[in-house]
VOPAGU-2260 file (C-alpha; in pm, 1 decimal, decimal comma):
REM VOPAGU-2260
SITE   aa  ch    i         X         Y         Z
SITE  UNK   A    0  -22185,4  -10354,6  -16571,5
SITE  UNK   A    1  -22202,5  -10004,0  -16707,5
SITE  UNK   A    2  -22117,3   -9712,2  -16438,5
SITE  UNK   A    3  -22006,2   -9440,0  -16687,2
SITE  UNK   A    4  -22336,5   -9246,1  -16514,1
SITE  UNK   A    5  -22177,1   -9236,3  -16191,9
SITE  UNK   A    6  -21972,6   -9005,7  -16122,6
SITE  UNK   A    7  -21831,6   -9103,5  -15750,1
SITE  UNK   A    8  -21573,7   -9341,1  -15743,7
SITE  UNK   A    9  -21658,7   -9491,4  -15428,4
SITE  UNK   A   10  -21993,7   -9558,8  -15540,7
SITE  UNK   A   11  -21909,0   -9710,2  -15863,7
SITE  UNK   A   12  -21669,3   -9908,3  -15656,7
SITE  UNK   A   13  -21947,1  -10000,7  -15418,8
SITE  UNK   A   14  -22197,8  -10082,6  -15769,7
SITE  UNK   A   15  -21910,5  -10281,9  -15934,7
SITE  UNK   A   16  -21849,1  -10520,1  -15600,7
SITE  UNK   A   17  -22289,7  -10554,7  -15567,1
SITE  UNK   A   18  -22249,6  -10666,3  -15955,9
SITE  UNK   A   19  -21970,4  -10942,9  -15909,9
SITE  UNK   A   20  -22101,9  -11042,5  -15602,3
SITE  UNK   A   21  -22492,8  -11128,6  -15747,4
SITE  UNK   A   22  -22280,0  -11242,4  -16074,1
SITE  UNK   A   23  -22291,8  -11664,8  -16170,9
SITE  UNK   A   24  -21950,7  -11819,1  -16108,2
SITE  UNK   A   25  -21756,0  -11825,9  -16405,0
SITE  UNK   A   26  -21694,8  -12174,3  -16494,4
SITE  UNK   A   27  -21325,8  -12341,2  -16473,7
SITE  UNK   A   28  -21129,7  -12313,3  -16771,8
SITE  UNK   A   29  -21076,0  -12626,2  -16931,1
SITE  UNK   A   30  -20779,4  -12872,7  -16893,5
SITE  UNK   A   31  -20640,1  -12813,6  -17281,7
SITE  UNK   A   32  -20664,7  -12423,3  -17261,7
SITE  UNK   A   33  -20299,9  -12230,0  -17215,9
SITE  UNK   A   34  -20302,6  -11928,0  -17043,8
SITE  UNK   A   35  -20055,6  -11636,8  -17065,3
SITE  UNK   A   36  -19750,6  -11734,3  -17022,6
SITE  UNK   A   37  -19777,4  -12080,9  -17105,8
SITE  UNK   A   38  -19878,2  -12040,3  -17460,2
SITE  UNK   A   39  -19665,2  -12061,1  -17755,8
SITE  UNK   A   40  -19435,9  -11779,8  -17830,5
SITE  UNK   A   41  -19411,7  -11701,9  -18157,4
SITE  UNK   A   42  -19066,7  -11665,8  -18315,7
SITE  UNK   A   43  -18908,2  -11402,6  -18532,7
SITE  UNK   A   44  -19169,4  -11369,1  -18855,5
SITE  UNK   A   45  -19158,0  -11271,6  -19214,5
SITE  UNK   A   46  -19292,6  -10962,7  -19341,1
SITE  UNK   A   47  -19674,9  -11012,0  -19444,7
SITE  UNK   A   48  -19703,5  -11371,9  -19226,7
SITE  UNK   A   49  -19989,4  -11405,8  -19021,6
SITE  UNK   A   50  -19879,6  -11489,0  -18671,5
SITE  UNK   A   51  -20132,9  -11730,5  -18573,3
């Protein structure tokens, strides 16, 4: 939702929540997916390596 028009914060705040509120659920993520914290850390690397 763009509300770079509006200048008011309490009325972008008051656009934003109409939005997310008319918005489709977003769907669960799925079983396999890591999130955050729980996905691999990636240990020291050499120079020029891609990470992942």
């Amino acid at each position: 939702m763009n509300t770079k028009a509006t200048t008011d914060k309490e009325e972008r705040k008051a656009l934003k929540r109409a939005a997310r509120k008319k918005a489709a659920p977003k769907a669960k993520r799925a079983a396999g997916v890591a999130r955050g914290s729980q996905k691999k850390k990636v240990k020291k690397m050499v120079k020029g390596q891609r990470k992942r």
